[in-house]
Each structure stands twice: as structure tokens, then as C-alpha cells.
C-alpha positions in Angstrom: -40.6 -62.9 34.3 -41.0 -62.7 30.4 -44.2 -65.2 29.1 -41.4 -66.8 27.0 -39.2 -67.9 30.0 -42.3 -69.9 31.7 -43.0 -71.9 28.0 -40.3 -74.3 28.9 -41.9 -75.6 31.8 -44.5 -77.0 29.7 -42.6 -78.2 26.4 -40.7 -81.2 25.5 -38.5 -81.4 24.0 -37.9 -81.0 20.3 -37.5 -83.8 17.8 -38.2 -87.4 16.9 -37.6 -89.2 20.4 -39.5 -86.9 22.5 -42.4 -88.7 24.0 -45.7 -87.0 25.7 -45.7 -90.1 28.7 -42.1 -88.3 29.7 -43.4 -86.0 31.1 -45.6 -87.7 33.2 -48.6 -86.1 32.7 -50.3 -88.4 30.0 -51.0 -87.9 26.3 -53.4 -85.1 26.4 -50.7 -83.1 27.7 -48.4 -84.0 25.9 -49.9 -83.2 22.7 -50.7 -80.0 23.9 -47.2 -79.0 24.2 -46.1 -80.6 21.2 -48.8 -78.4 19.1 -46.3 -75.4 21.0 -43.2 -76.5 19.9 -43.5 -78.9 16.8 -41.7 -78.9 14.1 -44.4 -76.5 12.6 -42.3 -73.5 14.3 -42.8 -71.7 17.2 -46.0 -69.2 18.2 -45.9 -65.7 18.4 -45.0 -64.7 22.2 -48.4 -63.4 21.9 -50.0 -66.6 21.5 -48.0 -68.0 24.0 -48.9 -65.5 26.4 -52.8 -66.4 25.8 -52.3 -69.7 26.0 -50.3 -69.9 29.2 -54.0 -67.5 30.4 -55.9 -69.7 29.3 -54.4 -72.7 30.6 -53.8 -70.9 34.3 -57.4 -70.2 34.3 -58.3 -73.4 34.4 -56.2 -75.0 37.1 -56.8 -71.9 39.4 -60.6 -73.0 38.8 -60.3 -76.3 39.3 -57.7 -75.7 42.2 -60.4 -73.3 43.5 -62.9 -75.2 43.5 -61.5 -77.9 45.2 -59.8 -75.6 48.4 -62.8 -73.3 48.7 -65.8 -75.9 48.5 -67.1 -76.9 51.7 -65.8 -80.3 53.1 -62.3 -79.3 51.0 -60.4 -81.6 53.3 -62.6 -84.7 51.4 -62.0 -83.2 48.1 -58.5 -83.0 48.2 -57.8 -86.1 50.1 -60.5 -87.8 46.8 -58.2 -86.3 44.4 -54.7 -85.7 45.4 -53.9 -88.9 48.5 -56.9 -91.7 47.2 -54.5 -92.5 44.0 -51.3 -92.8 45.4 -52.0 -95.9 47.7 -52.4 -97.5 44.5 -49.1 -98.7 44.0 -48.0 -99.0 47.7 -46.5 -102.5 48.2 -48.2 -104.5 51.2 -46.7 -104.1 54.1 -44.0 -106.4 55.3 -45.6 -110.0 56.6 -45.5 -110.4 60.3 -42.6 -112.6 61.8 -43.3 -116.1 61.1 -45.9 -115.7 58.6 -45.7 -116.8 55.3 -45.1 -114.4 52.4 -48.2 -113.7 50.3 -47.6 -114.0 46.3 -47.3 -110.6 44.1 -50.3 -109.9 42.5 -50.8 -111.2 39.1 -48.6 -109.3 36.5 -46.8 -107.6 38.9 -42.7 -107.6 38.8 -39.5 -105.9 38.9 -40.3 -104.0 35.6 -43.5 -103.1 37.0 -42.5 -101.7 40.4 -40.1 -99.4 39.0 -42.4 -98.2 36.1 -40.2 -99.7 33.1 -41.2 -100.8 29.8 -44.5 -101.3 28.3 -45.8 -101.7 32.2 -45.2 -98.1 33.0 -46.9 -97.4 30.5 -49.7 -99.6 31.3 -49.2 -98.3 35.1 -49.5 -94.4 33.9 -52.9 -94.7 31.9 -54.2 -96.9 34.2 -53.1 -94.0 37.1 -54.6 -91.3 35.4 -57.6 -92.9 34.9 -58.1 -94.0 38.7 -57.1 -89.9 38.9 -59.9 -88.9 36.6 -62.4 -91.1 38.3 -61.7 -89.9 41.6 -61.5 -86.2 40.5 -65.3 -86.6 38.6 -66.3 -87.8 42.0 -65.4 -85.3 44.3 -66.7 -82.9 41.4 -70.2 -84.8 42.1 -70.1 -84.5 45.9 -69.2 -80.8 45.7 -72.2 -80.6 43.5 -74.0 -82.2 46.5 -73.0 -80.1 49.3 -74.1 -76.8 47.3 -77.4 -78.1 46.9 -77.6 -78.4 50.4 -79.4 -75.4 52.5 -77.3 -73.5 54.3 -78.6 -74.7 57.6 -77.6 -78.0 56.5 -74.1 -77.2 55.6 -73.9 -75.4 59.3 -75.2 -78.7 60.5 -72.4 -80.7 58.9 -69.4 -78.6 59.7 -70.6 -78.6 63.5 -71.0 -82.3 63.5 -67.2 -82.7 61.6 -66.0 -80.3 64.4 -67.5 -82.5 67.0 -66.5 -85.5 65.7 -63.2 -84.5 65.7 -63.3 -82.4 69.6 -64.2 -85.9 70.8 -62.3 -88.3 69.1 -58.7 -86.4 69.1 -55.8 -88.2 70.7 -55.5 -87.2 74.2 -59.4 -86.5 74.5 -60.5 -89.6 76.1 -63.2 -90.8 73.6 -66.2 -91.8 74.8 -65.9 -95.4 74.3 -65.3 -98.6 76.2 -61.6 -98.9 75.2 -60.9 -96.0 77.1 -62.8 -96.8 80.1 -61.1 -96.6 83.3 -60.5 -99.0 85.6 -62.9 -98.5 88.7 -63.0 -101.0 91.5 -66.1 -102.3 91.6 -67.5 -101.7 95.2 -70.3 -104.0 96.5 -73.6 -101.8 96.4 -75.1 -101.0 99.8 -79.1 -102.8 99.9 -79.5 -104.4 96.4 -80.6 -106.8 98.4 -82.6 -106.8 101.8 -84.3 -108.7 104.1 -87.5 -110.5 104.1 -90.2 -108.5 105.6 -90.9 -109.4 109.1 -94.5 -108.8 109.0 -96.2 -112.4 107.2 -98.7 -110.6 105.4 -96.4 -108.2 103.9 -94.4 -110.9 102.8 -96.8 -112.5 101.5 -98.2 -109.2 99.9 -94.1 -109.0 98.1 -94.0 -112.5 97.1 -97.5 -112.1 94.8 -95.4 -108.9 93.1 -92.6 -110.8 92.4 -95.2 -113.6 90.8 -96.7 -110.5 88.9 -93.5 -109.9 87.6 -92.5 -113.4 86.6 -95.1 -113.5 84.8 -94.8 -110.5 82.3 -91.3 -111.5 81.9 -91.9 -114.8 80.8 -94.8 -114.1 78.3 -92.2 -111.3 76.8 -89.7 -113.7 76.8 -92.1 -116.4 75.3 -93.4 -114.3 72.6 -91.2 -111.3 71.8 -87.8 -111.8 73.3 -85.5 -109.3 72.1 -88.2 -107.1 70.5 -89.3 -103.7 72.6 -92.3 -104.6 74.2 -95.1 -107.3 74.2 -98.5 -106.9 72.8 -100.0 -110.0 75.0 -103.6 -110.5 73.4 -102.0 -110.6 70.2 -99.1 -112.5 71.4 -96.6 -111.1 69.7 -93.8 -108.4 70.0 -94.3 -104.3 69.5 -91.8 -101.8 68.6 -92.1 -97.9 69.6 -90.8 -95.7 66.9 -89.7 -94.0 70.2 -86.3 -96.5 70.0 -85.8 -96.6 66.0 -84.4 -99.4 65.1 -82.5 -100.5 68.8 -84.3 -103.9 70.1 -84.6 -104.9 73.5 -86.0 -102.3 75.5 -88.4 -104.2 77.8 -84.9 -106.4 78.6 -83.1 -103.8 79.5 -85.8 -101.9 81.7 -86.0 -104.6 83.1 -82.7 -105.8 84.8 -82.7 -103.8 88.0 -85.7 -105.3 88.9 -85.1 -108.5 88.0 -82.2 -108.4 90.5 -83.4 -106.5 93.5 -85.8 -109.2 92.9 -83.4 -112.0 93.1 -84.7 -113.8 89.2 -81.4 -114.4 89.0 -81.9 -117.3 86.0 -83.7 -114.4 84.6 -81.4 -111.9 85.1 -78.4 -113.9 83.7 -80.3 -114.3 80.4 -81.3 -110.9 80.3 -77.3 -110.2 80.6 -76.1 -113.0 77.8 -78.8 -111.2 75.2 -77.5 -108.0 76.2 -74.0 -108.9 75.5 -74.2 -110.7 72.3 -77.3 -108.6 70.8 -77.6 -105.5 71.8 -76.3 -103.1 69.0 -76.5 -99.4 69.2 -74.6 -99.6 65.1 -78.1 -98.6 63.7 -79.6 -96.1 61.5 -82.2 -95.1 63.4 -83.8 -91.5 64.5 -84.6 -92.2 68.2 -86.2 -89.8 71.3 -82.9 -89.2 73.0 -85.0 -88.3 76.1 -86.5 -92.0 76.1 -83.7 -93.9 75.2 -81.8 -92.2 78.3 -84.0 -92.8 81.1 -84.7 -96.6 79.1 -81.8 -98.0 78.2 -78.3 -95.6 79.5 -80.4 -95.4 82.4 -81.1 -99.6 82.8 -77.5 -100.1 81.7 -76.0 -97.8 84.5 -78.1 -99.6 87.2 -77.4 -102.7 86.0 -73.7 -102.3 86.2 -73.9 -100.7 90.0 -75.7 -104.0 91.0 -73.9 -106.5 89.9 -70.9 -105.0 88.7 -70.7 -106.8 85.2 -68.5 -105.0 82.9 -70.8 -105.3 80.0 -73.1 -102.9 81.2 -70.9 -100.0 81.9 -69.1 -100.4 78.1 -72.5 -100.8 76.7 -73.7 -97.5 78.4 -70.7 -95.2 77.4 -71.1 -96.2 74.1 -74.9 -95.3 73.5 -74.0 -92.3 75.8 -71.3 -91.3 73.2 -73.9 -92.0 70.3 -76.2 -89.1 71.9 -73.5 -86.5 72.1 -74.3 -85.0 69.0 -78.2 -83.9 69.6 -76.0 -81.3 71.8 -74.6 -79.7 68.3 -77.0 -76.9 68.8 -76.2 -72.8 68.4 -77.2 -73.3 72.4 -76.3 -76.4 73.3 -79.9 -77.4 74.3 -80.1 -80.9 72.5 -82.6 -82.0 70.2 -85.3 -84.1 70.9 -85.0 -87.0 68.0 -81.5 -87.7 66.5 -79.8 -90.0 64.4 -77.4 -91.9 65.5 -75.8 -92.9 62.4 -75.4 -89.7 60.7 -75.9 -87.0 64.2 -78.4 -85.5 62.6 -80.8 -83.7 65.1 -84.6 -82.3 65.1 -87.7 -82.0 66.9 -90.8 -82.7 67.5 -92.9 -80.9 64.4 -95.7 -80.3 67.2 -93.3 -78.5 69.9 -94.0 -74.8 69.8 -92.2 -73.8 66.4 -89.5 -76.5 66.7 -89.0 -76.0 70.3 -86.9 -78.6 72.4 -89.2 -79.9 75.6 -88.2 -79.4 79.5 -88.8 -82.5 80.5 -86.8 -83.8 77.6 -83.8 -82.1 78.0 -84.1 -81.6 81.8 -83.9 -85.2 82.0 -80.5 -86.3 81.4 -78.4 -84.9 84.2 -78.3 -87.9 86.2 -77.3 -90.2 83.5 -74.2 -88.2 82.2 -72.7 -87.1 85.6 -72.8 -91.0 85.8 -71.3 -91.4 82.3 -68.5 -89.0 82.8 -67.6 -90.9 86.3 -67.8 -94.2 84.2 -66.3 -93.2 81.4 -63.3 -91.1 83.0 -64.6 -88.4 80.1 -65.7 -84.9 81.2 -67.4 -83.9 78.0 -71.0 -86.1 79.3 -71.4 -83.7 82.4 -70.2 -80.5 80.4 -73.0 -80.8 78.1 -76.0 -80.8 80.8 -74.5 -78.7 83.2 -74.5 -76.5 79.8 -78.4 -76.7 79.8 -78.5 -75.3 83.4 -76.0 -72.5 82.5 -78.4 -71.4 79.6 -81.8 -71.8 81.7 -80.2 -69.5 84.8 -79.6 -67.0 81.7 -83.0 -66.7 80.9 -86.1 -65.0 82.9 -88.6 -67.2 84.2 -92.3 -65.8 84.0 -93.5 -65.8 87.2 -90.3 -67.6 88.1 -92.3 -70.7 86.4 -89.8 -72.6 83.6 -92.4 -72.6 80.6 -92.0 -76.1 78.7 -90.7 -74.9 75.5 -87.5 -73.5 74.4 -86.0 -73.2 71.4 -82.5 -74.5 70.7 -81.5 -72.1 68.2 -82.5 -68.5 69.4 -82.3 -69.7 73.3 -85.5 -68.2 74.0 -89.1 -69.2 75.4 -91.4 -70.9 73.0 -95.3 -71.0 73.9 -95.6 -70.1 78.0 -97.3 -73.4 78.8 -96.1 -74.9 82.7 -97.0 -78.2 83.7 -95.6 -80.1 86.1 -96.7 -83.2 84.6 -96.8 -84.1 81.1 -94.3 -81.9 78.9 -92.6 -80.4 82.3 -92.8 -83.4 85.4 -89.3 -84.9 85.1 -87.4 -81.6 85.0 -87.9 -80.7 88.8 -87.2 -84.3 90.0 -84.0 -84.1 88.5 -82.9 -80.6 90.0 -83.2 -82.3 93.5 -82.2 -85.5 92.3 -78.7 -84.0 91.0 -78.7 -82.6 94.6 -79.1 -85.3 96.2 -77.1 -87.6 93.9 -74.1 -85.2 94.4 -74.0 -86.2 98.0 -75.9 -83.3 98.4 -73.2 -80.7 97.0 -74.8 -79.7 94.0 -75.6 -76.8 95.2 -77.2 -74.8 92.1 -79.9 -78.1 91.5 -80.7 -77.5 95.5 -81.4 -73.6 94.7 -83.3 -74.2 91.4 -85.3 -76.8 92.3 -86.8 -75.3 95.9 -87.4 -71.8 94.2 -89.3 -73.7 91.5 -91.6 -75.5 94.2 -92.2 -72.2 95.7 -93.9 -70.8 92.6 -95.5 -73.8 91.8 -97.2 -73.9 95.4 -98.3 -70.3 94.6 -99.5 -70.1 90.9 -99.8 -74.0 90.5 -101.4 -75.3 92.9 -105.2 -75.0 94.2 -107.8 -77.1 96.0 -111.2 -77.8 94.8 -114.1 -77.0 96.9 -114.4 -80.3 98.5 -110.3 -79.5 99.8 -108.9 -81.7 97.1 -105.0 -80.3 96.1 -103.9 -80.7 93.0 -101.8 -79.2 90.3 -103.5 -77.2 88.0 -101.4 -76.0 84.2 -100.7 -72.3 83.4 -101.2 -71.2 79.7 -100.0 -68.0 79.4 -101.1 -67.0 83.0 -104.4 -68.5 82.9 -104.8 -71.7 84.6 -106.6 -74.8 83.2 -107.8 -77.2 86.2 -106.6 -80.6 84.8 -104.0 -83.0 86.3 -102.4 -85.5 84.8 -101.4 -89.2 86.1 -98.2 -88.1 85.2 -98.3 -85.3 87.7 -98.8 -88.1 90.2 -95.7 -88.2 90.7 -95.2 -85.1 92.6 -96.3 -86.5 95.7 -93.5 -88.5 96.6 -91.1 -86.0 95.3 -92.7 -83.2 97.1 -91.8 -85.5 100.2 -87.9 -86.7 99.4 -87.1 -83.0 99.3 -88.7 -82.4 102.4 -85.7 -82.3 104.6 -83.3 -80.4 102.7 -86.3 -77.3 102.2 -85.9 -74.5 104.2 -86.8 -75.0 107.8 -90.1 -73.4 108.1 -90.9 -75.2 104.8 -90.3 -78.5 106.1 -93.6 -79.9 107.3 -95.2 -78.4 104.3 -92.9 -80.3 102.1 -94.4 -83.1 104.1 -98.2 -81.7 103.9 -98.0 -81.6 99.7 -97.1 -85.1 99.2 -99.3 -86.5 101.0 -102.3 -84.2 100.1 -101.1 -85.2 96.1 -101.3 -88.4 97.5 -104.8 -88.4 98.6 -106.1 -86.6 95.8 -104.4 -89.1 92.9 -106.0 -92.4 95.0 -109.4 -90.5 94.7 -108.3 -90.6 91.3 -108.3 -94.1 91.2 -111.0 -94.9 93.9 -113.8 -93.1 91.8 -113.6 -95.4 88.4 -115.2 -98.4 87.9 -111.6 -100.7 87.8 -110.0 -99.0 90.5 -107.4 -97.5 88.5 -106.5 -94.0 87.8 -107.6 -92.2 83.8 -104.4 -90.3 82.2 -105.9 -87.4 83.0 -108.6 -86.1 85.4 -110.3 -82.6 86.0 -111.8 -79.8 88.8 -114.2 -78.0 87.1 -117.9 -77.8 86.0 -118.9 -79.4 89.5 -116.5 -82.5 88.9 -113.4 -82.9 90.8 -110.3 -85.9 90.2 -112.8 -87.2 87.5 -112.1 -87.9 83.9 -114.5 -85.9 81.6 -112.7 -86.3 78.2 -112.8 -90.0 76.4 -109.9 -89.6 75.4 -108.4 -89.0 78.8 -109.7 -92.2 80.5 -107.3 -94.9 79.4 -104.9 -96.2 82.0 -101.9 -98.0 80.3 -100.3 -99.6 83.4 -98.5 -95.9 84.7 -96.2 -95.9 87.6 -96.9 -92.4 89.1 -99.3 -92.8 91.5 -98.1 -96.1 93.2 -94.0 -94.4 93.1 -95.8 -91.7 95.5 -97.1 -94.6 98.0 -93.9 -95.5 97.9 -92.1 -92.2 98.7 -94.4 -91.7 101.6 -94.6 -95.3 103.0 -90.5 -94.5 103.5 -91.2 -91.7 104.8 -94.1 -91.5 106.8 -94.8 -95.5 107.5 -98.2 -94.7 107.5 -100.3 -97.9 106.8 -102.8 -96.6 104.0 -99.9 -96.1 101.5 -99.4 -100.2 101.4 -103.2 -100.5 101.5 -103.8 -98.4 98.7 -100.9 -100.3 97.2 -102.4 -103.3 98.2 -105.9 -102.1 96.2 -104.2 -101.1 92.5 -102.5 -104.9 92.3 -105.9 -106.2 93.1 -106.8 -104.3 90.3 -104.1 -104.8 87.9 -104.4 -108.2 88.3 -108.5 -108.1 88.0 -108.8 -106.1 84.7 -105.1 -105.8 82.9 -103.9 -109.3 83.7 -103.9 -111.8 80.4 -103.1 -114.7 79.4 -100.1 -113.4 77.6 -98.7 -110.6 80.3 -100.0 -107.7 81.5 -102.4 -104.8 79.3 -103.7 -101.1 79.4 -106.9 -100.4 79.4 -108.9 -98.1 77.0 -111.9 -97.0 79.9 -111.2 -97.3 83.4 -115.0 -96.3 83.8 -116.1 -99.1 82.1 -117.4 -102.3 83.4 -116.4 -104.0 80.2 -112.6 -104.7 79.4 -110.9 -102.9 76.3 -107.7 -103.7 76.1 -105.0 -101.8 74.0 -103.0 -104.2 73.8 -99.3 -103.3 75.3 -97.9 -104.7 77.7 -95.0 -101.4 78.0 -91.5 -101.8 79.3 -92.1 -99.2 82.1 -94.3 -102.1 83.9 -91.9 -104.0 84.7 -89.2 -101.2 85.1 -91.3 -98.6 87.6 -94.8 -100.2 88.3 -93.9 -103.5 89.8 -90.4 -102.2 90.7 -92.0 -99.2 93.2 -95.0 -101.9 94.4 -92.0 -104.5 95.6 -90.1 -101.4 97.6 -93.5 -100.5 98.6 -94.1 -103.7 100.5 -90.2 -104.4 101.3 -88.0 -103.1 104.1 -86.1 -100.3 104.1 -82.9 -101.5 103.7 -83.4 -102.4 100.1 -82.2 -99.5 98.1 -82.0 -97.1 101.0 -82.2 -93.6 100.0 -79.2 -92.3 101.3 -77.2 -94.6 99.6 -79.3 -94.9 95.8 -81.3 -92.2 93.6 -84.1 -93.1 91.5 -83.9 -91.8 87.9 -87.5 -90.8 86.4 -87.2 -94.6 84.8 -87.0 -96.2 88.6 -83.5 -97.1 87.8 -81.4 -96.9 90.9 -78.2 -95.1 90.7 -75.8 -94.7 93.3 -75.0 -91.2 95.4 -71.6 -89.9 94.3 -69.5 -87.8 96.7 -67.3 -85.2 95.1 -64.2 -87.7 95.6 -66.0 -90.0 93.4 -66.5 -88.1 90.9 -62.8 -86.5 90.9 -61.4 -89.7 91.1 -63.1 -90.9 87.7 -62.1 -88.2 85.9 -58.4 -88.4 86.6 -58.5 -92.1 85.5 
């Protein structure tokens, strides 16, 4: 088409009454076109042709700009939809409501743009246009500051957002939640011990208990933890900015415990306080096994309603530490803006085993809960990408990086770093009513190389668990590691037949060798960390490996074999670490770690954490209760001592139709 055939689409036309606001596209353009076709006489086609360049140019940049800028969607919807809800009349009052006035000035002329208010109503329109058009120019200039990895990060978290909250999806959230009938849990509570002095034994835990809840409740209710010499709350930066955490921790226990006052306050500050809407980075591994993990238990106690929607809905808020080129989540995220990262320390950015090995449990729960698939698709993601990968020595090293998929530094431990990874491959067996049949596989050909490259015995036939650093071992174990005793011994009977009394045999010999632990320190409690070498053996030798701050480990393994084996030295030894709690970590304000357990003179540090009341004093009441209360073939402990129920494979269908 001729240049001079297109001219009329942007004159007006000629003589005294034409006006620039006809047009509609306010005065500058206008005076552009009347500068074509004024009264002056008309340009060469030339000109024209130029000019019509010119003025192409600049839309197709500005057009450009806004459809090829990342986030375009935003841009467009800034410029082009913002503006014209302007002038959109209020919707149409509700039957029987009364009619609200017009807005000051507003009237017929107005509404259909005559007059002196159209006018009004045009510049006032173009300049709500050029405000918003200025503004998406800024945040276009924003996102190509960004760095690339950045702008990846963004997309994958706009994708997300939109993968879960698309209509038919099932969002994550308790609005969608389906209705489950709420079947009465089997043990959550049993009978009194029959034996008096066991009784009486139970009945000083539970006092132990009442009284670090009410000095937390006395001095830092609704805050994280205690700090009971000072009297006054603490906050991890492990939680951000979510309160509460000793609360929630704590309800299990407070009910198997039958505090039910406590208990129902513990519920009422959960429902009106407890506020995941926060923006706060958080360790997604901690606030898991804390808080979805106390939630989830909570709800399969006592059945309250509360607890379920509160635990999709933090469950939901950790989806997106999953946007990762592997899946493999991040250790710390945001949960305001999804933004993910870890721990500067770990191995060149590397996630951690026991970190993201250590949330199976939780979501299969959360997708039976929540009727939404999308929780157990991400971790049975993380076992699809470990299977992928060769294992030295068929050892899982503790690092691996979320991006590449590969190995970071080949450090194994089965405590610290590593511990809570294995208990949840037979846990997830277990849990799935002992179908799962890939976390059955896993988890015995882990123990197997453990038992050959892991573990030794010192000269005086002590086992432990030594850690492998790129195939040399170093012959520390940790109180974390502890733990391994009673887990060694609740996978005993599903092992392989030949392998079952062995089973049997590591637990307890862990057991033996973490009470020596304990036995040889001045308090009668166990260091963090204690050593076989240089002629010592389950001895600290590093200061800064002889603080105990009030760990679980050792006494969940009495536990484990007390159900197991009823052999009386696991109560005893119980029996001997609440002496000793209540000797050199009770205060007047709670309960406290302590900086030297080889010291005769008390340092305390001054925490009183929420894994006390949630694990220690949780595993010493099942330690000197029956076994009906949380029988194991009915409940599963996660790494947290939070009891979660067994799901068969009809349970788990059935919540995801609903």
C-alpha cells in the first residue's frame, strides 16, 4: 500500500472545528497530525513516508519492549488492563442493601464522556496511562539488572505458582481439604503400669515435664524456646520469624500424657496465633520434623481440625524449596517470596542428606490430608534422583548438589549431617503398611555397607560408628549417632533372615557403647561427641565436644530396645539419666544444657530447647509405660518423636480421590 493511503489513519480532519481530543489520543497527538495536515499545506510524500518510519519505530520499541521483557504478562497487564478499571461502575448492591451514593462529581454527563467532564475524564486517563506505563518501564529496568540465575529463579517460581494453584489442581490449602472421618487412634492412651515402681518412675516424668511447660509458659509463651536462668524467651534463626515452636513440639506429648488443661491451651494459641504469613527464611528441614511434623500428630490424636488445616498450609508454604534444576530442595527458603538457598558451609552450595532425606514421612501424610498428590511427588522425586546416582562404596555421601545432581565432598556419617536419612527409608516402609517396597530395599543395602565400612570396635570390644572422609575413616561418634541403636533394632524383623539376630546384636551393642558414653563423665550424661583413638575409647577429647544440651538419642534407643527386648537395664539406665537431668540441668526456670559434662561445676548454656519436651521426656514416658501406648504396629515415630499413624495403601488411595 502507497505511504499516502496510510496518512489518513493518523490526520484529522481539516479546518476550524477539528479537535485533537477526537481522536482520542490526547493533545500530543493531536498536534502531531495537525502539523501534517494544517492549513500550512501538505508534505512531500517523502516526508510523509519518514515520518510514518519514524513514528513506527517507536511503537514497535516500545511494543517490543513490553512483549519481549521478562515478566511481559505484568507489563502488559501495568499498561494495557490497570487503566481501564478506572471508570468501571461498582457493581450492582446486593439484594436488600442500600444503594451507595456516586462518587463526588460523578453524573450522567460524566459516565458517557460528555462535555467539559470528558474532557476532564481523557487527561485525567492518559495520565493514570503514563503513570502506569513509566512504572512497568521501572520494573523492566529491574528484572534486567537481575542475574540470570535470578530471572531462572523467578520464572520457575511463576510456573509453580501457577502448576499448583490452577483450577482443578487441588491447592494445597485448607479450603480444599477433604473430608476424612476422623477414626479414634489405636493407644494414644494406655494403661497404668502394673509394676508400682514403674509407675512411680512415669509419674516423676510427667512432673519433669509439667514443669518445663509451665516455666515456658510463665516466661516465654508463644516465643520458640525458653532460656530458664535468664527467664526469658529464645528464638532460633532456625524458624525465622514463626513463634511457637516449643508449643507445638510439644502437644503430642502433652496428650499421651493426659495435661489435658495444658493441651487445650496449647490448642487455643495455636488457633488464634500461629501465623505461617511471614517473611522469614527458615531451615525447611527443621520446621518439618518441628512444627508439620507436631501439627500432623496432633491432629491424629485428637482429631481437631485445626491441626490438619494448619499443617497443609505450612506444607504448601515449603513447596517451593523443591523449584530446583533436580528437584532436590533447598535447605533455607523463604516463605514469602519462595526464594531458596543453602547453607554457605555445605560443600560448594550443596543440599544436606539428612535434610532432604527427612521429609518423606511428613508429605505422604500431607498428600493423604490434603487430598493433593503434588506433597508425595516431590519426595518420592528425591528418591528417584538418589537411585540415579552411584553410591561410593554403596555409602550415600552427605552432600549433593541441587543444581548439577551430583556428589559434593564424599563425607558419610550416620549421625550428624547423615542420621535421619536411613531412619526414614525404613520408616516410609513401615509407615506404608510395609508396602513401600523401594524405602525396604534402600534402607537394608545401606545398613549392610555401613556394618562393613562404618562400623568397628575398639580394643576393649566397644562398637560404634566411625565417619568415612573420602575412604579414610575418622573414629568419632556422635550423640546424634545414638540413635542408631534403636533403629538398628525396629528394622530387625523385616532384614533378611540370616540378618535378623544381627539386626538385634547392633542395637544393643550401640546401646552399650552410648551408656558408657554417659557412665564415664562426671554428670552422668553423654558429651555431643566422643572418640576411639589415642588410647581413649567413648570419651570426649575435644572441649568443644563435651556439652550435652538435653539430646534425645541415647534414651529413644533404651526405648527401642526396652520394646523389644524387655530387658531390665534399658529402664535402669533410663532410670540413671533422669537422675541426672534432674541433678545438674534442672533450674528454677525449666530445664538447661550443660557446657562440660566432665565437670564437677555447673555451666549452663542457658536453653531450655523444644526437642526436650518433644523427644527427651516423650521417649523416657514410653520408656517406663506399657506397650500399648503408641504401639508400633499401629504409629511411626518421625526423627522429632512425633507419632504418625501407619497408612495402608487403601488409605492413602482413598485421600487422594477425595
Amino acid at each position: 500500500m502507497p505511504a499516502g493511503s496510510l496518512l489518513p489513519l493518523f490526520s484529522s480532519p481539516a479546518g476550524p472545528g477539528a479537535s485533537g481530543a477526537s481522536l482520542g489520543g490526547g493533545a500530543l497527538v493531536g498536534a502531531g497530525v495537525r502539523k501534517v495536515s494544517g492549513p500550512s499545506g501538505a508534505f512531500r510524500l517523502t516526508e510523509k513516508f519518514v515520518l510514518l518510519l519514524v513514528f513506527s519505530a517507536f511503537i514497535t520499541l516500545c511494543f517490543g519492549a513490553i512483549f519481549f521483557l521478562p515478566d511481559s504478562s505484568k507489563l502488559l497487564s501495568g499498561v494495557f488492563f490497570h487503566s481501564s478499571k478506572l471508570r468501571q461502575q461498582p457493581p450492582p448492591p446486593a439484594q436488600g442493601e442500600p444503594h451507595a451514593p456516586p462518587p463526588p462529581g460523578a453524573g450522567s454527563s460524566s459516565s458517557y464522556g460528555g462535555g467539559a467532564a470528558a474532557e476532564g475524564d481523557a487527561a485525567e486517563n492518559l495520565a493514570r496511562i503514563r503513570e502506569d506505563h513509566e512504572r512497568a518501564l521501572r520494573e523492566a529496568k529491574e528484572t534486567l539488572q537481575k542475574l540470570p540465575d535470578e530471572i531462572r529463579r523467578d520464572i520457575n517460581q511463576d510456573k509453580s505458582n501457577f502448576l499448583q494453584n490452577r483450577p482443578g489442581r487441588g491447592e494445597a490449602g485448607a479450603a480444599e481439604l477433604p473430608d476424612l472421618p476422623f477414626r479414634k487412634p489405636v493407644g494414644a492412651v494406655g494403661k497404668e503400669p502394673a509394676d508400682p515402681l514403674v509407675r512411680q518412675r512415669r509419674a516423676k516424668v510427667k512432673e519433669m515435664m509439667k514443669h518445663a511447660w509451665d516455666n515456658y509458659k510463665h516466661y516465654a509463651w508463644g516465643l520458640n524456646e525458653l532460656k530458664p536462668i535468664s527467664k526469658q524467651g529464645h528464638s532460633s534463626n532456625l524458624f525465622g520469624n514463626i513463634q511457637g515452636a516449643t508449643i507445638v513440639d510439644a502437644l503430642d506429648t502433652l496428650y499421651i500424657m493426659e495435661m489435658k488443661d495444658e493441651f487445650k491451651e496449647a490448642k487455643e494459641w495455636v488457633e488464634k496465633n500461629l501465623d505461617f504469613n511471614v517473611n522469614a527464611e527458615v531451615s525447611v528441614f527443621e520446621v518439618n520434623i518441628r512444627f508439620v511434623g507436631g501439627l500432623l500428630s496432633a491432629y491424629y490424636l485428637s482429631g481437631e481440625e485445626v491441626f490438619r488445616k494448619k499443617a497443609v498450609e505450612l506444607g504448601k508454604k515449603l513447596l517451593p524449596a523443591f523449584n530446583t534444576p533436580t528437584g532436590i530442595p533447598w535447605a533455607l527458603l523463604n516463605i514469602k517470596s519462595g526464594i531458596g538457598r543453602n547453607w554457605p558451609w555445605a560443600s560448594g552450595g550443596s543440599s544436606i542428606l539428612a535434610e532432604f532425606g527427612t521429609l518423606h514421612l511428613e508429605f505422604m501424610h500431607l498428600s493423604y490430608l490434603s487430598g493433593n498428590p503434588v506433597f508425595a511427588e516431590k519426595v518420592m522425586n528425591i528418591r528417584k534422583v538418589l537411585n540415579q546416582l552411584d553410591k561410593p562404596e554403596g555409602l550415600y555421601p552427605n552432600y549433593l548438589n541441587p543444581s548439577s545432581g551430583q556428589w559434593g565432598q564424599h563425607h558419610v556419617s550416620v549421625g550428624g549431617l547423615g542420621d535421619s536419612f536411613y531412619e526414614y527409608l525404613l520408616k516410609a516402609w513401615l509407615m506404608s503398611d510395609k508396602t513401600d517396597e523401594e524405602g525396604k530395599q534402600m534402607y537394608y543395602d545401606a545398613v549392610q555397607s555401613i556394618e562393613t565400612h562404618l562400623i568397628r570396635k575398639s580394643s576393649t570390644g566397644l562398637m560404634y560408628i566411625a565417619e568415612w572422609k573420602g575412604g579414610l575413616l575418622e573414629h568419632k561418634m556422635g550423640h546424634l549417632t545414638c540413635f542408631a541403636g534403636g533403629m538398628f533394632v525396629l528394622g530387625a524383623d523385616g532384614a533378611p533372615a540370616d540378618k535378623t539376630e544381627r539386626h538385634i546384636e547392633l542395637g544393643a551393642e550401640i546401646a552399650r557403647t552410648c551408656h558408657e558414653s554417659y557412665d564415664r563423665t562426671s554428670m552422668k550424661l553423654g558429651p555431643e561427641a566422643f572418640r576411639f583413638d589415642g588410647g581413649v575409647e567413648a570419651i570426649a577429647t575435644r572441649q568443644n565436644e563435651k556439652y550435652y544440651i538435653l539430646r534425645p538419642e541415647v534414651i529413644e534407643t533404651y526405648m527401642y530396645m526396652w520394646r523389644f527386648t524387655h530387658d531390665p537395664k534399658y529402664r535402669q539406665w533410663g532410670w540413671e539419666a533422669v537422675e541426672a537431668l534432674e541433678k545438674y540441668c534442672r533450674v528454677d526456670g525449666g530445664y538447661s544444657g550443660v557446657r562440660d559434662v566432665y565437670s564437677n561445676h555447673q555451666s549452663h548454656d542457658d536453653v531450655q530447647q523444644s526437642f526436650f519436651l518433644s523427644e527427651t521426656l516423650k521417649y523416657l514416658y514410653l520408656l517406663f509405660s506399657e506397650d500399648d501406648l503408641l504401639p508400633f504396629e499401629h504409629w511411626v515415630f518421625n526423627t522429632e518423636a512425633h507419632p504418625l499413624p501407619v497408612l495402608s495403601r487403601e488409605d492413602e488411595e482413598k485421600g487422594k480421590r477425595k
